[in-house]
VOPAGU-2260 file (C-alpha; in pm, 1 decimal, decimal comma):
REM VOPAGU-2260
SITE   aa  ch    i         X         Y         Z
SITE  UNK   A    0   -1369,3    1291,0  -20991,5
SITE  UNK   A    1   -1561,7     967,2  -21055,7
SITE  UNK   A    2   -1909,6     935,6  -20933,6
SITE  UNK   A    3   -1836,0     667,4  -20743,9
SITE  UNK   A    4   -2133,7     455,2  -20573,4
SITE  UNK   A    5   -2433,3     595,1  -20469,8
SITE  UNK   A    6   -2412,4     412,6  -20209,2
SITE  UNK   A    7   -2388,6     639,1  -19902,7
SITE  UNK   A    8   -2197,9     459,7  -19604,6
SITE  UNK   A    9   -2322,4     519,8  -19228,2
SITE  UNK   A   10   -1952,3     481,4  -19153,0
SITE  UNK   A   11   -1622,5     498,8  -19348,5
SITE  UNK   A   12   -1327,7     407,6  -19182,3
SITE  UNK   A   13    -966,0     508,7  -19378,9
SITE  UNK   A   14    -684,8     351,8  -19238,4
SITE  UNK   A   15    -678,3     -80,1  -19143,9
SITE  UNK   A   16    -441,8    -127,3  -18905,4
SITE  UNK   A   17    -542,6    -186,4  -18489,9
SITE  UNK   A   18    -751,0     135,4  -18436,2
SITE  UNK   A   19    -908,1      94,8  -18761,0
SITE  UNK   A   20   -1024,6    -214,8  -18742,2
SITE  UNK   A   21   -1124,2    -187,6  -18427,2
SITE  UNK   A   22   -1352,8     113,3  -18482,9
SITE  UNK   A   23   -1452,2     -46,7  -18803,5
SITE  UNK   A   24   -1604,9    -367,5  -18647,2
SITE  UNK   A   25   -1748,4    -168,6  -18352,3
SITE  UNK   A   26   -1950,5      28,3  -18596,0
SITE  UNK   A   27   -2069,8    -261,8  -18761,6
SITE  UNK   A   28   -2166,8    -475,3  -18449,3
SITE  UNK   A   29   -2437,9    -182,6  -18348,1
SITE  UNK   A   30   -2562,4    -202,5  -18678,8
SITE  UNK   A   31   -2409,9      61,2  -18883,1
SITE  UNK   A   32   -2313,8       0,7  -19271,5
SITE  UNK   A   33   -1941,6      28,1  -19265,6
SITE  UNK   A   34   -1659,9      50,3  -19557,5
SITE  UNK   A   35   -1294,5      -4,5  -19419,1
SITE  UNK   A   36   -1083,2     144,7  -19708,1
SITE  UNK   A   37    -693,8      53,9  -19698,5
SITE  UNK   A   38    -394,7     123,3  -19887,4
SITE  UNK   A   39    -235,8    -160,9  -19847,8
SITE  UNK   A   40    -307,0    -506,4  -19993,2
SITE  UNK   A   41    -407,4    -615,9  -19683,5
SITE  UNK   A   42    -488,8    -514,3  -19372,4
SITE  UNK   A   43    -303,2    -464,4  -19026,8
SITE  UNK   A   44      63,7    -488,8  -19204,7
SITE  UNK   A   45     243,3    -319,9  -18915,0
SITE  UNK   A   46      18,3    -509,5  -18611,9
SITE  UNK   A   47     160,6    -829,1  -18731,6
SITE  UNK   A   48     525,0    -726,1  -18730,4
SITE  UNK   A   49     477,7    -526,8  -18395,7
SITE  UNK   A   50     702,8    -709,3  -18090,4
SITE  UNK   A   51     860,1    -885,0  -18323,4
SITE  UNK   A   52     579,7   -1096,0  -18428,8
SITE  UNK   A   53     483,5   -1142,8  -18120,3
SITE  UNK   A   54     238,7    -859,0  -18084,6
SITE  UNK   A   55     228,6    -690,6  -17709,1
SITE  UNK   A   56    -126,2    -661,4  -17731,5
SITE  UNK   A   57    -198,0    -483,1  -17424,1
SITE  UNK   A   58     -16,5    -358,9  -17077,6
SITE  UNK   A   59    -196,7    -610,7  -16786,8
SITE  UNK   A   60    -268,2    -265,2  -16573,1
SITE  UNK   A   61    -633,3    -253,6  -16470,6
SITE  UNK   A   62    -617,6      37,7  -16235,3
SITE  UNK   A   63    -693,8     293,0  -16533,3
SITE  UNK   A   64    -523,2     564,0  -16362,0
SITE  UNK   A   65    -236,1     415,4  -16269,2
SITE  UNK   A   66    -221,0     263,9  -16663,8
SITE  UNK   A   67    -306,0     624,1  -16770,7
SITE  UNK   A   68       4,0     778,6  -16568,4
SITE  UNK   A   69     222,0     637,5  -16828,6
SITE  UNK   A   70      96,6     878,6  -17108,3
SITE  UNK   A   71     280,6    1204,1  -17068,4
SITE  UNK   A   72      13,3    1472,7  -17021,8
SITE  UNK   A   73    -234,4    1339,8  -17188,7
SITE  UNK   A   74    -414,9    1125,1  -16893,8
SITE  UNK   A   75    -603,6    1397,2  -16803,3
SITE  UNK   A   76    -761,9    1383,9  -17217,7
SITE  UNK   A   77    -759,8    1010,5  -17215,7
SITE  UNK   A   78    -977,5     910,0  -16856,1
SITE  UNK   A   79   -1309,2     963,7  -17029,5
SITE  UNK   A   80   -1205,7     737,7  -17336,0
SITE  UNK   A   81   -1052,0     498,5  -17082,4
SITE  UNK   A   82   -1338,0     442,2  -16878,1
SITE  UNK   A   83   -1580,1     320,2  -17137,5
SITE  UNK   A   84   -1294,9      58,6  -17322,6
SITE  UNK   A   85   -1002,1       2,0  -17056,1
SITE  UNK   A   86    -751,3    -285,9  -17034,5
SITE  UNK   A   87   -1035,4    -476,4  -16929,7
SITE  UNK   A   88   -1253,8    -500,0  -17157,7
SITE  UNK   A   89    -990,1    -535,4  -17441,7
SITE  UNK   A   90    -871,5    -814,6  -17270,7
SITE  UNK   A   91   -1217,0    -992,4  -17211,0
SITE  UNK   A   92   -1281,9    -879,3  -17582,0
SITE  UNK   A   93    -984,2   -1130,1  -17734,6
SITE  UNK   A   94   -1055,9   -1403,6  -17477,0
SITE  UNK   A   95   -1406,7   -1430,9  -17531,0
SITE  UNK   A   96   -1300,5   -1468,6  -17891,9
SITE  UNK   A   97   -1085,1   -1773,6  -17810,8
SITE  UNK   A   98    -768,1   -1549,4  -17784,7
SITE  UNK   A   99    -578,0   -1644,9  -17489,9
SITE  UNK   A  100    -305,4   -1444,5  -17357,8
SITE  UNK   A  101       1,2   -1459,1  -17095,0
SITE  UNK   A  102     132,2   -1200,3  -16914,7
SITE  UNK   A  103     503,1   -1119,8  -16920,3
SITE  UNK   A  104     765,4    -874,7  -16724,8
SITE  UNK   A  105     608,4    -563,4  -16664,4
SITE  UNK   A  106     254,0    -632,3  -16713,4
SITE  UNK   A  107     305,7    -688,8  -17091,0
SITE  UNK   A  108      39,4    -919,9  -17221,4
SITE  UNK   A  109      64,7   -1116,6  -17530,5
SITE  UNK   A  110    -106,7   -1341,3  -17711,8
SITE  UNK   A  111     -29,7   -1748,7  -17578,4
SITE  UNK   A  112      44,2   -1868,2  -17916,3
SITE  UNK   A  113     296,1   -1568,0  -17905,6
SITE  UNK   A  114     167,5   -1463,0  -18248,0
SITE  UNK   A  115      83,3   -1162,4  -18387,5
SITE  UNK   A  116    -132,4   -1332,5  -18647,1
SITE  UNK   A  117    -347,0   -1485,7  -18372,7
SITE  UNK   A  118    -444,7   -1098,3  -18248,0
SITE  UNK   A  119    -482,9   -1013,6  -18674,6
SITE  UNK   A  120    -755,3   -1314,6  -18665,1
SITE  UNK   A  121    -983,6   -1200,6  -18444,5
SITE  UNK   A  122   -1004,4    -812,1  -18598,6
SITE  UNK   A  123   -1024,9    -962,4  -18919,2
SITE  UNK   A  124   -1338,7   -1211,6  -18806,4
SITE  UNK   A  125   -1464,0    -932,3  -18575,4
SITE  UNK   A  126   -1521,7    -736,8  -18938,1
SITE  UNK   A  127   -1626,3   -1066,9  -19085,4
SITE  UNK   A  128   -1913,8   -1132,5  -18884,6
SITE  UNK   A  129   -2029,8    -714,1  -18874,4
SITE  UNK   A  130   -2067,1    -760,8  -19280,5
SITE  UNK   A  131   -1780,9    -497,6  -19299,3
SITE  UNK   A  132   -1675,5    -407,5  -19689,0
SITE  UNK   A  133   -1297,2    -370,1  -19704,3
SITE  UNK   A  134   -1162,6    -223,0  -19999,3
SITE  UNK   A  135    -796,2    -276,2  -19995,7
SITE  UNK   A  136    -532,4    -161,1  -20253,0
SITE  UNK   A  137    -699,6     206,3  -20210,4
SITE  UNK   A  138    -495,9     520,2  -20143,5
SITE  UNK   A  139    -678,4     801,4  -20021,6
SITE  UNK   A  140    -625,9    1109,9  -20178,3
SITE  UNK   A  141    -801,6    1383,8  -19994,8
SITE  UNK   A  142   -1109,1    1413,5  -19754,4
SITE  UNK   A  143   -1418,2    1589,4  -19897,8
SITE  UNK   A  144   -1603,0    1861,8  -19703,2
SITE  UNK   A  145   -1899,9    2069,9  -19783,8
SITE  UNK   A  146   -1923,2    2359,7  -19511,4
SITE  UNK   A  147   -1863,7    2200,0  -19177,0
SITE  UNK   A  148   -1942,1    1839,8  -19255,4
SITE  UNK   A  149   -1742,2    1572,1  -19406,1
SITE  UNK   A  150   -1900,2    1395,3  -19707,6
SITE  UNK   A  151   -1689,6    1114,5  -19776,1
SITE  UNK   A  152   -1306,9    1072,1  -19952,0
SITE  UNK   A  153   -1161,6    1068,1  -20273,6
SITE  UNK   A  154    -977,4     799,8  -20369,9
SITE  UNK   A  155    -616,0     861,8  -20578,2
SITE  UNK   A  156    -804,7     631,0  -20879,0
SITE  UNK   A  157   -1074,0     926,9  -20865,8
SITE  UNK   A  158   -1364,1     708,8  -20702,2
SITE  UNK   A  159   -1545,3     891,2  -20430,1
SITE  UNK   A  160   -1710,3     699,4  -20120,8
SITE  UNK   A  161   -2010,3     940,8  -19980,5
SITE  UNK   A  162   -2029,8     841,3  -19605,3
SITE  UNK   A  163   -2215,3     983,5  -19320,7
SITE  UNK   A  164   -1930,6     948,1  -19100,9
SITE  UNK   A  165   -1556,1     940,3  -19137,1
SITE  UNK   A  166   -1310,7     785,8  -18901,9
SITE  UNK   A  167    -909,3     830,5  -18941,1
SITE  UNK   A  168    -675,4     558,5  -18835,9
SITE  UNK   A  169    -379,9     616,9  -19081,8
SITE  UNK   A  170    -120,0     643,1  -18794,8
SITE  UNK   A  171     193,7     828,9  -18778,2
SITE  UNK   A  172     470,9     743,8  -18978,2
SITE  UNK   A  173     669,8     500,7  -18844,5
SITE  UNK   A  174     767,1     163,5  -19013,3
SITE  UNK   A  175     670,2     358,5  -19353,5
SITE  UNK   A  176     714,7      64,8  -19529,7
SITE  UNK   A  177     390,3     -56,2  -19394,0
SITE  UNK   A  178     193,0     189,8  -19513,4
SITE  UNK   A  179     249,5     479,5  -19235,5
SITE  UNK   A  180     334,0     782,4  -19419,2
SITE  UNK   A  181     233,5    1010,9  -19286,8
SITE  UNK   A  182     -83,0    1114,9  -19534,9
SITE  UNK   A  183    -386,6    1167,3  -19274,5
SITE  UNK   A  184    -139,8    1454,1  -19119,4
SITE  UNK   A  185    -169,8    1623,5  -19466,2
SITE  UNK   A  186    -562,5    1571,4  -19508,8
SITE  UNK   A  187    -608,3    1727,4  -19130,9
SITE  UNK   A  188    -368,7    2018,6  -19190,9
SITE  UNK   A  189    -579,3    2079,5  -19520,4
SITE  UNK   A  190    -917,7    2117,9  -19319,9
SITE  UNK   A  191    -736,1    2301,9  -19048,7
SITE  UNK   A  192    -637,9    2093,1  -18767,3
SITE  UNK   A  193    -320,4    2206,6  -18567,3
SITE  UNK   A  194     -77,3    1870,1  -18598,7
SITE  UNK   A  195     234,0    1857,5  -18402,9
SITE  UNK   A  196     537,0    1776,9  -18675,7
SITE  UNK   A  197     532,1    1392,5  -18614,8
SITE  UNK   A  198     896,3    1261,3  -18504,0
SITE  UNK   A  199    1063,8     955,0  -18387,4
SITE  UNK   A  200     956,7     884,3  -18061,9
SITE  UNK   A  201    1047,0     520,8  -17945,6
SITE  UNK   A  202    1309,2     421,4  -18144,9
SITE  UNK   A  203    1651,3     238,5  -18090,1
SITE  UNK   A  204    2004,2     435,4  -18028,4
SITE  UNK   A  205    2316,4     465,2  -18260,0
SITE  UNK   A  206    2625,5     436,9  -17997,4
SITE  UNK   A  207    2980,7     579,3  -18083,5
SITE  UNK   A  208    3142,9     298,1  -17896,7
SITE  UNK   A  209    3338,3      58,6  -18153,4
SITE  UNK   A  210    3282,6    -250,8  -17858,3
SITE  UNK   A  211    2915,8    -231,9  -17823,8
SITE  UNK   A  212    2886,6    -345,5  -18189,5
SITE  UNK   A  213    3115,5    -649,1  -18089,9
SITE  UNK   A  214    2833,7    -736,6  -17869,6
SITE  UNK   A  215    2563,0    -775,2  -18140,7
SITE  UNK   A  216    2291,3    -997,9  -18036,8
SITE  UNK   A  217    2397,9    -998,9  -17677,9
SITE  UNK   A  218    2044,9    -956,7  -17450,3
SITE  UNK   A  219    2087,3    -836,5  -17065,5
SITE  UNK   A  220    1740,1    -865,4  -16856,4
SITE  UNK   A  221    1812,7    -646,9  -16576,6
SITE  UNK   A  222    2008,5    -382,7  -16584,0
SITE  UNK   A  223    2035,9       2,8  -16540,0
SITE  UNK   A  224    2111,7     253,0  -16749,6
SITE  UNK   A  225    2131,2     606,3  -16699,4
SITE  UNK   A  226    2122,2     900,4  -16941,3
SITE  UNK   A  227    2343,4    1185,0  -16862,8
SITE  UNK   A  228    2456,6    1516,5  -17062,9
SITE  UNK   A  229    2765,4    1766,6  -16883,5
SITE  UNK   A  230    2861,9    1483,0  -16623,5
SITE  UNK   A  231    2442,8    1610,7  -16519,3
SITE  UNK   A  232    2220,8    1302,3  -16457,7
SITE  UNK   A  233    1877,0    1283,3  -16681,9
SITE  UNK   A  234    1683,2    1008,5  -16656,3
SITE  UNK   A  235    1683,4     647,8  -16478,8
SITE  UNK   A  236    1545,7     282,1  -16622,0
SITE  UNK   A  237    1584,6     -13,6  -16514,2
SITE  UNK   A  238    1525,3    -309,1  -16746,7
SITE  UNK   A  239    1632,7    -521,7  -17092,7
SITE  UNK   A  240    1856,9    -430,7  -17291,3
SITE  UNK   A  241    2001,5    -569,0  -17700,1
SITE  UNK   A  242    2304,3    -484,4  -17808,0
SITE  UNK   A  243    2250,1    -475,7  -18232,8
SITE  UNK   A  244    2496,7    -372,6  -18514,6
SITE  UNK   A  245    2428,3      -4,3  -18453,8
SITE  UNK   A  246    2432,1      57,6  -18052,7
SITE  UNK   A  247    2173,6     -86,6  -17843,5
SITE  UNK   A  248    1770,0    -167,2  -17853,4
SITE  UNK   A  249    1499,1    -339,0  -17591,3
SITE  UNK   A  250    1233,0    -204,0  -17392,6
SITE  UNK   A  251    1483,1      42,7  -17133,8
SITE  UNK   A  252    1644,6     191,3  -17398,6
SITE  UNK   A  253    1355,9     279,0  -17650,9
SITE  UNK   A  254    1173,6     432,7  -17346,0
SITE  UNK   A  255    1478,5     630,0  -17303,4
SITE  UNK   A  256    1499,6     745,5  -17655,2
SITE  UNK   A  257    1227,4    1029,2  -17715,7
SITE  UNK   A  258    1438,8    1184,7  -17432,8
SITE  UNK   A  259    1769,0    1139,3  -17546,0
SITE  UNK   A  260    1673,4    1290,5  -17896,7
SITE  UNK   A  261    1563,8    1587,4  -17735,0
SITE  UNK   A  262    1945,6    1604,6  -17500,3
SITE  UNK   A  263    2096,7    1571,2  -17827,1
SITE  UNK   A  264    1973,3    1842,8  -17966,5
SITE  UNK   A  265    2213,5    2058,2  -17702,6
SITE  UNK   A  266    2555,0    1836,3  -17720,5
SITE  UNK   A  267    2681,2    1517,5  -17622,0
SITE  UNK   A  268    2445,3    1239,0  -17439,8
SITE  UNK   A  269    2612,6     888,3  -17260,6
SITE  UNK   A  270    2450,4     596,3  -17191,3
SITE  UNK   A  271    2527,5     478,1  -16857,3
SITE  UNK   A  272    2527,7      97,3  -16791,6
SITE  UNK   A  273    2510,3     -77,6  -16456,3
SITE  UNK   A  274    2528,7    -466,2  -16530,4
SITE  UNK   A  275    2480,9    -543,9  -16174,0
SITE  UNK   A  276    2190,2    -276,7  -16044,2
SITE  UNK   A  277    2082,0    -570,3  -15753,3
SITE  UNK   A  278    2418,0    -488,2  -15596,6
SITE  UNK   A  279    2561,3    -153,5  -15461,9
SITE  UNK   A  280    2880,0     -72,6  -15486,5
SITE  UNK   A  281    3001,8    -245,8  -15082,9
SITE  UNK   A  282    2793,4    -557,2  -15189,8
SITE  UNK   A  283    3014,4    -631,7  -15547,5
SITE  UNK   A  284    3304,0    -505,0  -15383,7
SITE  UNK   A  285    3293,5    -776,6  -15153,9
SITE  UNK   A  286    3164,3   -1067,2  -15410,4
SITE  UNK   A  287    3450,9    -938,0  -15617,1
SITE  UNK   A  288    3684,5   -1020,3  -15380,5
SITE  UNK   A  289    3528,1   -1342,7  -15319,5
SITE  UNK   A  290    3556,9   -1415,8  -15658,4
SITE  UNK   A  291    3891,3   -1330,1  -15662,9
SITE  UNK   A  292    4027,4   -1539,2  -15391,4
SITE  UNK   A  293    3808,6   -1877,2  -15450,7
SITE  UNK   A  294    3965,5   -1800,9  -15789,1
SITE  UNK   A  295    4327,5   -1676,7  -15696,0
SITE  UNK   A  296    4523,0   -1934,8  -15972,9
SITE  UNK   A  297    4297,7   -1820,6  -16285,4
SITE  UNK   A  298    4356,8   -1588,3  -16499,2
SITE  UNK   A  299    4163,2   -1255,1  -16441,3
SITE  UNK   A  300    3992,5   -1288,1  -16854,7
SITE  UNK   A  301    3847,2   -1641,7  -16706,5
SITE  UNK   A  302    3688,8   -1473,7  -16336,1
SITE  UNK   A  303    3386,1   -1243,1  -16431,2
SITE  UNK   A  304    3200,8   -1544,5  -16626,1
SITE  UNK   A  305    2971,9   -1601,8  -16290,7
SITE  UNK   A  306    2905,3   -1246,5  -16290,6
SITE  UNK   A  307    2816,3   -1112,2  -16661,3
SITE  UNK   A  308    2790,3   -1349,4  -16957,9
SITE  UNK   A  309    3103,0   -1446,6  -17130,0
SITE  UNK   A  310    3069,4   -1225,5  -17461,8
SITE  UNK   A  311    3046,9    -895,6  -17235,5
SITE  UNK   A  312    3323,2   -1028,6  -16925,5
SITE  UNK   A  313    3557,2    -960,9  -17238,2
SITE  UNK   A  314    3490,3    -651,4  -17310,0
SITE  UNK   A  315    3446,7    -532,9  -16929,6
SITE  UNK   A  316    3830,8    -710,4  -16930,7
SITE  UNK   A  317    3931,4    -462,1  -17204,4
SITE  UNK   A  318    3763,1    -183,6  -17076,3
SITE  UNK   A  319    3879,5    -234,4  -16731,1
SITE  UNK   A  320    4264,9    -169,4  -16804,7
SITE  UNK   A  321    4384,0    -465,4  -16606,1
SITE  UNK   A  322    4588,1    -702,1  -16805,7
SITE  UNK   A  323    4391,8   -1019,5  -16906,4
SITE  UNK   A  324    4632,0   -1286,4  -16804,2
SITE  UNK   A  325    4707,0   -1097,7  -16458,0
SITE  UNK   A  326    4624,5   -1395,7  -16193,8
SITE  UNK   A  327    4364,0   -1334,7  -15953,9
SITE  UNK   A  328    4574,4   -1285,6  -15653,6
SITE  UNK   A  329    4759,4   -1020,1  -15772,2
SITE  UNK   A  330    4500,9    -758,5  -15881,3
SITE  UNK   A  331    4550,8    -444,5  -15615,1
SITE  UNK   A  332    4288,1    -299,0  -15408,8
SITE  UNK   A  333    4305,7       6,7  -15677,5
SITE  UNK   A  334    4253,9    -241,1  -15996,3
SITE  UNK   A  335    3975,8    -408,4  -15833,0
SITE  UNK   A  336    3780,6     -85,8  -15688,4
SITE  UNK   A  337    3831,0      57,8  -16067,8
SITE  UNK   A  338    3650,6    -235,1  -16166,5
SITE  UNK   A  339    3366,7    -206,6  -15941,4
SITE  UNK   A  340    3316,7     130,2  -16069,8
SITE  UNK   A  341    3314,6      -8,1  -16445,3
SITE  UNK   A  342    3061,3    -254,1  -16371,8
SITE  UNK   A  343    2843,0     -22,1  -16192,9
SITE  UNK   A  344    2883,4     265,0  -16462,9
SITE  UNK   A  345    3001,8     126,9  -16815,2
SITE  UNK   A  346    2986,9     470,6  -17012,3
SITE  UNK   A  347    2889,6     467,7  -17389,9
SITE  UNK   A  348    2825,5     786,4  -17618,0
SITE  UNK   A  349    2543,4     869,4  -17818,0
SITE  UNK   A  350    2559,8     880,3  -18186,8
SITE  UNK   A  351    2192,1     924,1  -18230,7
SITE  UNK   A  352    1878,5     737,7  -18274,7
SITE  UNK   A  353    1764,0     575,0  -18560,5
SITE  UNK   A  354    1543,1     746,9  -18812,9
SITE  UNK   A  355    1116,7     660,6  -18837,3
SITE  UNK   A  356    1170,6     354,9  -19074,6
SITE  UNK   A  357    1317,6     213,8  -18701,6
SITE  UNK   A  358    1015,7     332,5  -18450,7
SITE  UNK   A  359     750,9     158,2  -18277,8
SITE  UNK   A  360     559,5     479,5  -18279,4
SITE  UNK   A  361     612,0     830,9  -18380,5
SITE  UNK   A  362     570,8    1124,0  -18145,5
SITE  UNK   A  363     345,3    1442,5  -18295,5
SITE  UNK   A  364      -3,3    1439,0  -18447,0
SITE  UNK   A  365    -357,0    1629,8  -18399,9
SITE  UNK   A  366    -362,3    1874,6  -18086,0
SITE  UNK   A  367    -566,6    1713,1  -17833,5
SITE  UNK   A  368    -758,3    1996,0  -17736,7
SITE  UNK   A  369    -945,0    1961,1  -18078,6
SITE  UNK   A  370   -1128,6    1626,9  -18035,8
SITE  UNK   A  371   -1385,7    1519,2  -17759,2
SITE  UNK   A  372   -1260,4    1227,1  -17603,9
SITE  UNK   A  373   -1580,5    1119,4  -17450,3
SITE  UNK   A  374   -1636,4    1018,3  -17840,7
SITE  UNK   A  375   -1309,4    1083,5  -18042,4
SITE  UNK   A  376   -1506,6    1338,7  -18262,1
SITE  UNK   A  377   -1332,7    1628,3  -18435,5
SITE  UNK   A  378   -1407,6    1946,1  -18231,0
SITE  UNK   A  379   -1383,1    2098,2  -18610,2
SITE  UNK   A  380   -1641,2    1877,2  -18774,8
SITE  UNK   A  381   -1930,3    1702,7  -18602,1
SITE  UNK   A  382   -1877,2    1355,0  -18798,8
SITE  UNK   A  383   -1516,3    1324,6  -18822,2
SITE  UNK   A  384   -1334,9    1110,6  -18600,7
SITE  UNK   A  385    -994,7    1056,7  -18500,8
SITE  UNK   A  386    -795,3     728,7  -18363,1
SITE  UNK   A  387    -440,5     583,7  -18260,9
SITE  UNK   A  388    -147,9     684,2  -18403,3
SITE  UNK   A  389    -329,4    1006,8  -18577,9
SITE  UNK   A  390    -316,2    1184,1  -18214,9
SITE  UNK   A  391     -12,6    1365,8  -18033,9
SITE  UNK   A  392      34,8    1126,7  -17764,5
SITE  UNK   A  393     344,4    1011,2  -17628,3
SITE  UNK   A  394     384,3     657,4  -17403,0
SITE  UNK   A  395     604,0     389,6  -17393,6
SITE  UNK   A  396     629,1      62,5  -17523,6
SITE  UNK   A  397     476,9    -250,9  -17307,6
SITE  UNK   A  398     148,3    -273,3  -17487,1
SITE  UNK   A  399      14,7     109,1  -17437,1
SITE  UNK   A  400      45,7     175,5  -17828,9
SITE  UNK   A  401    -187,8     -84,4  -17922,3
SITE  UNK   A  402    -423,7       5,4  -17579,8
SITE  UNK   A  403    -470,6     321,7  -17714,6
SITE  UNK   A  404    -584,6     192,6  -18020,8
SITE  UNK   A  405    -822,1     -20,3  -17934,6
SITE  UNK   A  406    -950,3     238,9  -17686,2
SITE  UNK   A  407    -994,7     497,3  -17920,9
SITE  UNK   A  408   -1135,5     287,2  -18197,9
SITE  UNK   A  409   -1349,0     106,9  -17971,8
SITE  UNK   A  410   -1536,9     460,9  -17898,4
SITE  UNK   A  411   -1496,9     593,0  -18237,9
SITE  UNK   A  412   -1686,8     296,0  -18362,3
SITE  UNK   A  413   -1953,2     337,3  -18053,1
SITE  UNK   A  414   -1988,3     703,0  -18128,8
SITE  UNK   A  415   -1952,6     722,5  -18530,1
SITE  UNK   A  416   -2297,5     614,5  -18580,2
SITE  UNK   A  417   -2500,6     810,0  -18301,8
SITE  UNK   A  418   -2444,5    1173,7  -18472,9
């Protein structure tokens, strides 16, 4: 091992994406020395490729509880953390850096140039003006302990960093490509944390159905779709969904998909869709048979163009086993009630979801019940500290992946200096 500087660091944070950062800059505003140390070239690859470059910085939920219900048994670990650096305060924390933001469907708020670089500037001046020292283009290769206390890292080039404090933000390992391998899981096994086998968690689904690929690029805003295994109902959401090259994607369906893996793992899972959720099955009944007499000349391909967009009134046509140049006026009761039944429950199977180089977020990490969440401290080791991605905590998408990352960093970077 290389000496290294002598230099020993109040703080060293390993890891630069959101949480990093975050705790990075925190640390620095209260005065601490701090060395960011990232793999990458640069920092916060993934952040500015998360909502498709649009970056969902935050869910618009103030009511921490309620915003805290969304985390799957873990609310009850989070509160403390929550109640120091909320929605709030992350919120007040880009604006009064001259980062405005909108709120969308669902309480999703995003920046208003609806960029993610415009979220990536602030971090990166928030570290700027703390006198942070990032030292990119560094792999870590293991952490160093002595006894109970962390001393610092080891770089893969053989340099070590001596720091008084050590905070991990290397996240799970989806999107590898940016950087999210996986390699803080190792180092935290190695000093004898339990971690959870990380696995995809929101990701997008694979369908069977030949059609849905037909569909590609086809968006619905609200719809329902129901998961079901054995003819047995599983879950319910109500929202977007994209039809892609492989099956389908958007906010319902990757919320559905931690779920689904876990159905698939005991047979066959469909996907059912409902087109029209607004109307029951009496109420499109009766608009179908509206339809069909204002419409009683056309052909029945040409009728459902009011109802669905064009690209999926085709498919429903082919799906719905009534010939496509039958006129309106002669479709029978029978044909038309089949139809309402399609609309309401349009039944694709589940090939399976797509692997971690596809997730938002992987599920798995560090137990919970071995870090203080009042400070994100390693119940293990006194000055070891662990953020984001790094922790086994599940939630959905609409901004509570990057919320917990700024939470946890926030008091990481409060509490890595006051040892």
């Amino acid at each position: 091992m290389q000496k290294g500087s002598l230099k020993i660091w109040d703080v060293a944070v390993i890891g630069g994406g959101p949480s990093g950062m975050m705790a990075a800059g925190r640390a620095a505003e209260l005065g601490a020395s701090v060395i960011l140390v990232e793999k990458n070239e640069t920092l916060g690859k993934k952040l500015l490729i998360t909502g498709g470059g649009r970056c969902n910085v935050t869910n618009a939920e103030l009511d921490v509880r309620i915003f805290l219900s969304k985390f799957k048994g873990s609310d009850k670990f989070l509160f403390s953390s929550f109640s120091k650096w909320g929605v709030k305060e992350t919120l007040d924390f880009f604006h009064a850096r001259k980062m405005e933001t909108k709120i969308e469907a669902e309480k999703r708020a995003f920046p208003k140039s609806e960029k993610a670089q415009s979220v990536w500037d602030v971090l990166v001046e928030y570290l700027k003006v703390g006198k942070v020292t990032v030292q990119s283009n560094s792999p870590v290769a293991e952490i160093l302990v002595d006894k109970s206390t962390i001393t610092g890292v080891l770089l893969a080039n053989g340099e070590g960093i001596r720091a008084r404090s050590v905070i991990i933000a290397t996240g799970g390992k989806s999107r590898p490509e940016t950087g999210s391998t996986g390699d803080g899981f190792t180092w935290l096994r190695k000093l004898g944390h339990k971690v959870t086998e990380p696995d995809s968690a929101l990701v997008p689904i694979a369908i069977k159905d030949v059609w849905v690929k037909r569909l590609q690029g086809v968006s619905l805003q609200n719809i329902k779709l129901t998961s079901s295994q054995n003819g047995v109902k599983q879950e319910v959401r109500r929202g977007k969904i994209l039809f892609t090259h492989f099956g389908v994607s958007g906010p319902t369906v990757i919320n559905m998909s931690k779920d689904v893996g876990e159905l698939l793992k005991y047979g066959e899972v469909v996907l059912s869709l409902d087109v029209l959720p607004e109307l029951d099955y009496g109420m499109l009944n009766t608009k179908l048979q509206e339809i069909f007499k204002e419409e009683h000349t056309k052909k029945f391909k040409n009728s459902l163009k009011s109802l669905v967009p064009s690209a999926l009134s085709s498919i429903i046509v082919e799906l719905s086993d009534i010939s496509a140049d039958t006129k309106c006026n002669s479709i029978t009761r029978e044909e038309r009630l089949k139809l309402v039944k399609l609309l309401k429950d349009i039944p694709m199977k589940v090939k399976g979801l797509l692997g971690a180089d596809k997730a938002i977020v992987t599920s798995g990490g560090v137990s919970l019940d071995e870090v203080d969440f009042k400070t994100m401290r390693s119940r293990l080791f006194p000055n070891l500290f662990l953020v984001g991605d790094i922790l086994d905590i599940d939630r959905p998408s609409g901004g509570y992946s990057l919320q917990l990352c700024w939470t946890t960093g926030f008091v990481a970077g409060t509490e890595a200096n006051y040892r």
